[in-house]
N, C-alpha and C positions, 0 to 999 in steps of 0.2 A: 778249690773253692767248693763251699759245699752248697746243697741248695737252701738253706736257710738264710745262708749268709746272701747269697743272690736275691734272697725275696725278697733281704731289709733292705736293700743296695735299692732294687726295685721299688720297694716302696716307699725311698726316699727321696725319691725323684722328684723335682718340682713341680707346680702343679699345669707348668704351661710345658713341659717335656712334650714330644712327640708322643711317647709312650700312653702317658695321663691321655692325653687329647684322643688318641685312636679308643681308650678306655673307657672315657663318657660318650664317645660319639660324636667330637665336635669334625667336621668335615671340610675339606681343603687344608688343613695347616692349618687354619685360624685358631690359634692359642692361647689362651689368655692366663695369666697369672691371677693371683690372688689382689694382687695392685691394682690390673686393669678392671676384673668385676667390682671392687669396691668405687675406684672412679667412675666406672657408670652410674652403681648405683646412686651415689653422688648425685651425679649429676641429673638422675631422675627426680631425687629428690628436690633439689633446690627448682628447677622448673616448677613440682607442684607447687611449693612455699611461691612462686612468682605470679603463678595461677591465682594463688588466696589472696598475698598481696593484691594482685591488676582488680580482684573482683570487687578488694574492703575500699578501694582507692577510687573508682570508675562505675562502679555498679555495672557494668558490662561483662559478659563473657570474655574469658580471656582469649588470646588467639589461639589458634592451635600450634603447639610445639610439640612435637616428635619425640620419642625416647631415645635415647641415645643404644645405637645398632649394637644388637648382639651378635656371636659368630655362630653361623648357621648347625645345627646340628645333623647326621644323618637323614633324621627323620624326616624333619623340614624338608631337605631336599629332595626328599621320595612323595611328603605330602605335594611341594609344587610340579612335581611330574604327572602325577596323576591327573592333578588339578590342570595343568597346560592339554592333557589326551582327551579329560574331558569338553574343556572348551573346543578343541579341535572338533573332536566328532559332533558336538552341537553346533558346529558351525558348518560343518558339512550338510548336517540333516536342514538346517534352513536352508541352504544353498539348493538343495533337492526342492525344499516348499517353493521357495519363491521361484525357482526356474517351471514347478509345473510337473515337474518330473513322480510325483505322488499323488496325482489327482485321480482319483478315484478309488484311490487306495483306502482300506481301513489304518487307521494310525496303530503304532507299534504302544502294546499298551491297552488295546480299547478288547472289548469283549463284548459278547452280545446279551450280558449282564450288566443290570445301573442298581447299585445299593441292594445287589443278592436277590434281585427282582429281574427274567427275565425283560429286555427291549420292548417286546411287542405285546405284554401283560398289563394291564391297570395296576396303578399300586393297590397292596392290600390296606384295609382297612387297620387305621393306631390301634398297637398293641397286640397285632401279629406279625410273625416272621416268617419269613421264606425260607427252608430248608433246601437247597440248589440240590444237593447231592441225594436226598431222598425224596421229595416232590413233595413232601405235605406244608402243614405250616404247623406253627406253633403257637401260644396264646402268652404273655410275657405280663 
């Protein structure tokens, strides 16, 4: 077999193949043919037509319906990873506020600069600015 003939073999592959699927990145198995994206989209569509309908019929907002679930791609699953580490560690750090445990602490973040104006400085007068790194000011 030569490798030409393997590519067309390859890339004739359906579009819900194992192969295809690892190719765009969809993640778990979840497979979908060309059948099941167009029945979604479908089915997104006719919800909005129901949306217009409920609104020309009721004068009300429609209710809320859902789109119809897609299959997760890599990336998704990486963006909810992150997203689950960060809720974590923001949930630890209140756990420190409310226990007491950072009192008297400077918070992570803060500096003893507000708006490139030392703390314990008066603001400057509209229409100068504070140079931090060389001490003078500027006139804008």
């Amino acid at each position: 077999m030569t490798v030409r003939r393997l590519r067309v073999l390859i890339s004739g592959l359906p579009s819900d193949s194992l192969y295809k699927s690892k190719l765009y990145g969809i993640a778990n198995g979840q497979r979908w043919g060309l059948r099941d994206s167009m029945l979604a989209n479908m089915h997104d569509l006719l919800v909005a037509h129901f949306g217009v309908a409920y609104v020309g019929v009721t004068h009300k907002q429609p209710p809320k319906i859902d789109t119809f679930p897609r299959p997760e791609t890599e990336a998704d699953l990486e963006r909810k990873v992150v997203e689950a580490e960060k809720n974590a560690r923001a949930e630890d750090y209140l756990e420190l506020l409310s226990s007491g445990a950072l009192t008297g602490q400077q918070a992570p973040g803060t500096s003893d600069w507000v708006d490139g104006i030392p703390a314990d400085r008066p603001p400057l007068p509209s229409g100068t600015e504070q140079l931090p790194e060389a001490g003078g000011t500027t006139t804008t």
